[in-house]
C-alpha positions as CSV (number, residue, x, y, z in Angstrom):
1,X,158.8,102.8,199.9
2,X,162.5,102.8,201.9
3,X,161.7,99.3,202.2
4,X,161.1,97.9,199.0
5,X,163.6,100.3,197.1
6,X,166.6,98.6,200.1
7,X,165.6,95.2,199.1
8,X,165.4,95.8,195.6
9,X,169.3,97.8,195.6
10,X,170.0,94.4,197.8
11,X,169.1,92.8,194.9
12,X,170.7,94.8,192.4
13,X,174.3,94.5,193.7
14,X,174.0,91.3,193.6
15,X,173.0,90.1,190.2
16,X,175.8,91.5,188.1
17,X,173.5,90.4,185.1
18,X,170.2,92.7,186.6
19,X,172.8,95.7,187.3
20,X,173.8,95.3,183.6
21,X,170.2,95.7,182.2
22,X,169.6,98.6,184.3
23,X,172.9,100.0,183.4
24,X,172.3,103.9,182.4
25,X,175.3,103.6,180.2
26,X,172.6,101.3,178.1
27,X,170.3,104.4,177.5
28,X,169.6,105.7,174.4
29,X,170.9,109.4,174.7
30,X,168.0,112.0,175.4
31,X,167.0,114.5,172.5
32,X,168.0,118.1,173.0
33,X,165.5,119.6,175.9
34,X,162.5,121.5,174.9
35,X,163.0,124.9,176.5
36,X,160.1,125.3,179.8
37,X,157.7,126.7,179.2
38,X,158.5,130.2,180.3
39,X,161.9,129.7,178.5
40,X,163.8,129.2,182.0
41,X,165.0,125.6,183.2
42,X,165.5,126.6,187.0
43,X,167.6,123.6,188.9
44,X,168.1,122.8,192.7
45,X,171.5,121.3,193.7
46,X,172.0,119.5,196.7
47,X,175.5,118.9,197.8
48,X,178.9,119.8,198.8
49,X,182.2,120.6,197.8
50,X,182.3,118.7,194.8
51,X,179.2,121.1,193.4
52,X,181.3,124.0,194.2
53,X,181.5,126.6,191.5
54,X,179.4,123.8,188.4
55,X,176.6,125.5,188.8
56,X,177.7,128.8,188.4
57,X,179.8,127.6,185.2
58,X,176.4,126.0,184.0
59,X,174.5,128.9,184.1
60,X,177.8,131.0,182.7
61,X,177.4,128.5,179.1
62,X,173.5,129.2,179.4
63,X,173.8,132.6,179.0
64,X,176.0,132.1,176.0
65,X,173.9,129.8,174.5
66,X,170.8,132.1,175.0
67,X,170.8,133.1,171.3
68,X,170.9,129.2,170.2
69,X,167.4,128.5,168.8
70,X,165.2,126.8,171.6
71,X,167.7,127.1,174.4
72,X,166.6,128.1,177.5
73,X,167.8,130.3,180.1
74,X,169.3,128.7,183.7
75,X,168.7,129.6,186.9
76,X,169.6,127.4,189.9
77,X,169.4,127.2,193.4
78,X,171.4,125.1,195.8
79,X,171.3,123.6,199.2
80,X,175.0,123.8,199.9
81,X,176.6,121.8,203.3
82,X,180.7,121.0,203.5
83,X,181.4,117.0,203.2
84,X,177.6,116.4,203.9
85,X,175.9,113.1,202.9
86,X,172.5,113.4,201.5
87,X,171.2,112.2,204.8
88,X,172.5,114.7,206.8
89,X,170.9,117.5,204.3
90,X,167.7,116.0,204.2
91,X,168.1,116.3,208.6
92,X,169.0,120.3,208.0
93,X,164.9,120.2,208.3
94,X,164.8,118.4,211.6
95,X,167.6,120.9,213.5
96,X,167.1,123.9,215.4
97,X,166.6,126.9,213.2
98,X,169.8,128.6,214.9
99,X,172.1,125.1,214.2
100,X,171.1,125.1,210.5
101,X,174.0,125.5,208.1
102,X,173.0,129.2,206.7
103,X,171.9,129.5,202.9
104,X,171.5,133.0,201.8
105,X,169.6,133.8,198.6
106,X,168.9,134.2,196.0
107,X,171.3,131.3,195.2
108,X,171.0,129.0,198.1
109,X,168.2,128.2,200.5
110,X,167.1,124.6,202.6
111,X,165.2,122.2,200.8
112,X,162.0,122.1,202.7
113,X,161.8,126.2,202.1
114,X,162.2,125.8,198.5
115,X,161.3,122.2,197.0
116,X,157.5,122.6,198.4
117,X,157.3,125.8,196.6
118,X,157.8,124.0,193.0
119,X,158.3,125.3,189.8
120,X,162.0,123.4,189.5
121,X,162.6,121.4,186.1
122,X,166.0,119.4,187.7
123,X,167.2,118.5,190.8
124,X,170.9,117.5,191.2
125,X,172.0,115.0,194.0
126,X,175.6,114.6,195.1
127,X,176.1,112.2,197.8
128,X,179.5,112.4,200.5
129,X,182.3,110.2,200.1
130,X,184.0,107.9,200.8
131,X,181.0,105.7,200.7
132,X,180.4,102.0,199.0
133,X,179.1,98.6,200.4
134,X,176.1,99.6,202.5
135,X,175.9,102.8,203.1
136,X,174.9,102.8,199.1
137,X,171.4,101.4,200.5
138,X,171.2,105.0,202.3
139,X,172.1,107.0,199.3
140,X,169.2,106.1,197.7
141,X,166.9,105.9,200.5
142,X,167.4,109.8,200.9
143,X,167.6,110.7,196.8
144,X,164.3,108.9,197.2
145,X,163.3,111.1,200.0
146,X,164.4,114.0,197.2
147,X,163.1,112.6,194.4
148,X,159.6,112.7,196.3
149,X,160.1,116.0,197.7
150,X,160.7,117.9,194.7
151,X,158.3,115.8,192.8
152,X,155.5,116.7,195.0
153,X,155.6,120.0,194.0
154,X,157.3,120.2,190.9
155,X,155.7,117.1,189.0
156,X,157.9,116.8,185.7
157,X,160.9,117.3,187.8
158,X,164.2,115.2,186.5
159,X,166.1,114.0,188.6
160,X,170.1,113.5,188.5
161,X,172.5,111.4,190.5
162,X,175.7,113.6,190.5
163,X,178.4,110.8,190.6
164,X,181.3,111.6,193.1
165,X,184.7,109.7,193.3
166,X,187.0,109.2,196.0
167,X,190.5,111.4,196.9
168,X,193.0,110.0,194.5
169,X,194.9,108.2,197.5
170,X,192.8,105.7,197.7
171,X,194.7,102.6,197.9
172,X,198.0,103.6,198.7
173,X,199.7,104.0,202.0
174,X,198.4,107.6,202.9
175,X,194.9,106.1,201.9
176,X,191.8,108.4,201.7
177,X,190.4,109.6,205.3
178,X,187.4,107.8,207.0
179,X,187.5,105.1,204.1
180,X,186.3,101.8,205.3
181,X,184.3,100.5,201.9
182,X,184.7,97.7,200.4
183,X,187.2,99.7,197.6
184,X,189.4,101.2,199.7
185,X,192.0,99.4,198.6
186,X,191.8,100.0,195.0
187,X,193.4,102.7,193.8
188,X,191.8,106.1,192.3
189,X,191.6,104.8,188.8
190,X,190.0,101.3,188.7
191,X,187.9,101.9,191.9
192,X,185.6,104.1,189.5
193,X,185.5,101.5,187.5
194,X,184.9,99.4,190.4
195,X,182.4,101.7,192.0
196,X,180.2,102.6,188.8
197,X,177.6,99.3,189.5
198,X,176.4,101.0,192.6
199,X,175.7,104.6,191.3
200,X,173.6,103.2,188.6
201,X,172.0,100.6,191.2
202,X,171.2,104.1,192.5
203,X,169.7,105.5,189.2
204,X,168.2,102.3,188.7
205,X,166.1,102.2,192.0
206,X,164.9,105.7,191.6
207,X,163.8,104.4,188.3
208,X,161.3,102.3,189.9
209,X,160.3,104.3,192.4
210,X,159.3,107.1,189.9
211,X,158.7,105.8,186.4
212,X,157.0,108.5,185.6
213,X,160.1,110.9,186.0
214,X,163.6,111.0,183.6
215,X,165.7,109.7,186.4
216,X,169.6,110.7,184.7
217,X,173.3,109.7,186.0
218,X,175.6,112.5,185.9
219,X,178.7,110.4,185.7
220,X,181.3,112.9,187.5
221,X,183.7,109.7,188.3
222,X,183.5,108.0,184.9
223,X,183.8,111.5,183.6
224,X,187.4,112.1,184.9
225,X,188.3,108.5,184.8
226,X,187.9,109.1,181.0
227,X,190.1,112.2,181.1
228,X,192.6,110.4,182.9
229,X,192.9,107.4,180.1
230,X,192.8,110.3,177.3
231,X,195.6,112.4,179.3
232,X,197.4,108.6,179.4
233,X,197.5,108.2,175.1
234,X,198.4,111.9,175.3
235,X,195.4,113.0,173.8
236,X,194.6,116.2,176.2
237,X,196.8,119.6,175.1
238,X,199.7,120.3,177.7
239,X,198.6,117.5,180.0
240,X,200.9,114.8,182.2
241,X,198.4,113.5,184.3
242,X,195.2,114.1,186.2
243,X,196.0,115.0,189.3
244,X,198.5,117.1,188.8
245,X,196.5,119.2,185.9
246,X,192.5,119.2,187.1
247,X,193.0,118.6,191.0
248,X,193.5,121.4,193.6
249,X,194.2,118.8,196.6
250,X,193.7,115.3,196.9
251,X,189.6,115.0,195.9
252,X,188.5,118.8,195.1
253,X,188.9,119.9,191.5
254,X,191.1,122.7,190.1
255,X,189.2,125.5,187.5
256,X,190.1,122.9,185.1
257,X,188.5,120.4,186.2
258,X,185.4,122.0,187.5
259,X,184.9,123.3,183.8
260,X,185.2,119.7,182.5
261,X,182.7,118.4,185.2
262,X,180.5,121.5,184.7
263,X,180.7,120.6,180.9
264,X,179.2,117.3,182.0
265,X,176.5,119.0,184.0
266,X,175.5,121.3,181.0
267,X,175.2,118.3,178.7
268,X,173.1,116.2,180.9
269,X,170.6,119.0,182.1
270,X,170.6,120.7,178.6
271,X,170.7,117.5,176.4
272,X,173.3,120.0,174.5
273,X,176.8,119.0,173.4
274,X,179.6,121.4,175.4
275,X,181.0,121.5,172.2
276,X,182.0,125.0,171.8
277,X,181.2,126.6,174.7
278,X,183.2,129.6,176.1
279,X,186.1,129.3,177.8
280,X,185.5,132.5,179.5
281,X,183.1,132.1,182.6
282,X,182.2,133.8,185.9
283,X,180.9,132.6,189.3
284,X,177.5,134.2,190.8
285,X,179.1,137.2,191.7
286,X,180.6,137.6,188.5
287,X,184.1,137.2,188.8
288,X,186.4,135.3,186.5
289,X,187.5,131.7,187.4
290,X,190.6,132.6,185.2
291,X,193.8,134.8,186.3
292,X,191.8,135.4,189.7
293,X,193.4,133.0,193.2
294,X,190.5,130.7,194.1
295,X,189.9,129.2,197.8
296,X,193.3,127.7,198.2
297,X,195.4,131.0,196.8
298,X,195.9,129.8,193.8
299,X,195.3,131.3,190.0
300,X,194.9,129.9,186.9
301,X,195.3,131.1,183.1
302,X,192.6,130.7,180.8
303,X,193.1,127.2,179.0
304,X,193.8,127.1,175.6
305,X,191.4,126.8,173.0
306,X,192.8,123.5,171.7
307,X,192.5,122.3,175.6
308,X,189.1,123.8,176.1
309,X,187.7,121.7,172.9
310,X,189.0,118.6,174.3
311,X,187.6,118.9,177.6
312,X,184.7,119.3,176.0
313,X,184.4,116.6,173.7
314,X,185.2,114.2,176.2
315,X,182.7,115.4,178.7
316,X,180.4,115.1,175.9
317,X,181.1,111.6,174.9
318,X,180.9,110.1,178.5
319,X,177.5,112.2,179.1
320,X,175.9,110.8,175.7
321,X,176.6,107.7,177.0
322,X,174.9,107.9,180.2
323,X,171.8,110.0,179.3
324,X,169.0,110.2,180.9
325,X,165.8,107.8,180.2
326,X,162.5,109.5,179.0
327,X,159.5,109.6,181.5
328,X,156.9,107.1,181.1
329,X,154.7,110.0,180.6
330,X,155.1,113.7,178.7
331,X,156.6,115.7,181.8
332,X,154.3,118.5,182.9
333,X,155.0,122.1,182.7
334,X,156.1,123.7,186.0
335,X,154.4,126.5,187.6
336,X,156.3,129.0,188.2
């Protein structure tokens, strides 16, 4: 399978016109998901910083939607390993027990303790950055190792391609570190642009690979690219530009923008619109993301209802536009 799915992305990225038919922006967007059968959608994230705290806010808009006619409940699990590419996850399986990066439950555990057991209805994929050029060919040979991991056990699985994007000093002077790609010298904005052909190359292969699955993009960079161009026309409430109002550092998200991008999340797994969700939300121990420091010391006020609503609509626009296909077949119900 590595094989044919390496020549085929080969392919891919290089026929501009077969990238464009297997765009996922071309998809027609998914109907609201049917709630599992036991009325839980239980998730598995893979990933790294860039998945810190979405989760938790995805399961924090579950629970407020868990009145909404048909809506299910969320529980997730996550295989969580600073700056880690997917290869070096899938490895964790391959390393002494003592040298694996810890995951204590009930929210975290390695793949290949909890994949084989089934009973998961998504799995979520984030790859490292910076990556482009070749190493793309690896992303989806291990989201393909994934794919068929979770699949195995967990049959009508969906699978999603978490989009990443690169620090925002890509292209200048400072640059981004360890960024070789063939992008590096584009800066943030346009190299999401630029980049955006070989996530759904991604999306596309694992397409292929499993027809029989709803293979989905969630479009994280093409997400906050469109914030960016909204916060341009001065469209978002109190806003002067992206990285000074939704970024912590130079790649990893403030509370703002990990609700955006967790607004993104919700719509894409849910097949929901964000659309007046609560700005009030808690981690998985409960506490507040809002008047409370975070990891680098520092706090943040609630946002404002107006500012809430258009972080919302805009994550909802972009994820409409890049929802998931529908299986080839009726996806079948996970044990659990």
């Amino acid at each position: 399978m590595t094989l044919v799915l390496t020549a085929w992305f080969a392919a891919a990225c290089a026929l501009p016109a077969a990238r464009a038919a297997q765009d996922p922006a071309a998809a027609v967007p998914a109907p609201v998901l049917a709630a599992p059968a036991d009325g839980r959608l239980d998730a598995f994230y893979v990933g790294h910083s860039l998945i810190s705290d979405v989760p938790d806010m995805v399961a924090a808009f579950a629970t407020a939607r868990a009145t909404a006619p048909g809506h299910p409940s969320f529980r997730f699990v996550e295989q969580f390993r600073l700056g880690a590419s997917l290869l070096m996850q899938w490895e964790e399986m391959l390393a002494e027990p003592a040298a694996r990066t810890p995951q204590p439950p009930p929210f975290r555990a390695h793949w290949f303790a909890a994949l084989p057991d089934g009973g998961f209805d998504a799995l979520v994929l984030v790859d490292s950055v910076p990556r482009g050029g070749g190493r793309m060919r690896e992303t989806l040979q291990y989201a393909d190792n994934f794919g068929g991991a979770a699949r195995s056990a967990s049959p009508g699985v969906r699978v999603f391609v978490y989009e990443p994007w690169h620090c925002v000093h890509s292209g200048t002077s400072k640059g981004c570190d360890y960024d070789k790609h063939p992008h590096a010298g584009l800066r943030w904005r346009p190299r999401i642009d630029a980049d955006a052909p070989d996530w759904d190359a991604v999306v596309a292969g694992l397409r292929q690979a499993y027809p029989d699955l709803s293979i989905g993009l969630i479009p994280g960079g093409r997400g906050l690219a469109a914030l960016h161009d909204a916060i341009a026309r001065g469209e978002v409430p109190g806003w002067q530009s992206i990285e000074r109002d939704a970024f912590d550092d130079d790649i990893h998200l403030n509370p703002y923008g990990k609700y955006f991008i967790a607004c993104m999340h919700y719509a894409a797994i849910f097949g929901r619109s964000p659309v007046g969700l609560p700005i009030a939300v808690a981690d998985r121990a409960g506490a507040s993301y809002w008047n409370v420091p975070n990891w680098q010391k520092k706090t943040y006020a609630p946002p404002s209802p107006e500012l809430a609503a258009k972080l919302q609509a805009i994550a909802w626009d972009v994820a409409q536009r890049h929802a998931p296909t529908a299986a080839a077949a009726p996806a079948a119900p996970q044990a659990k």
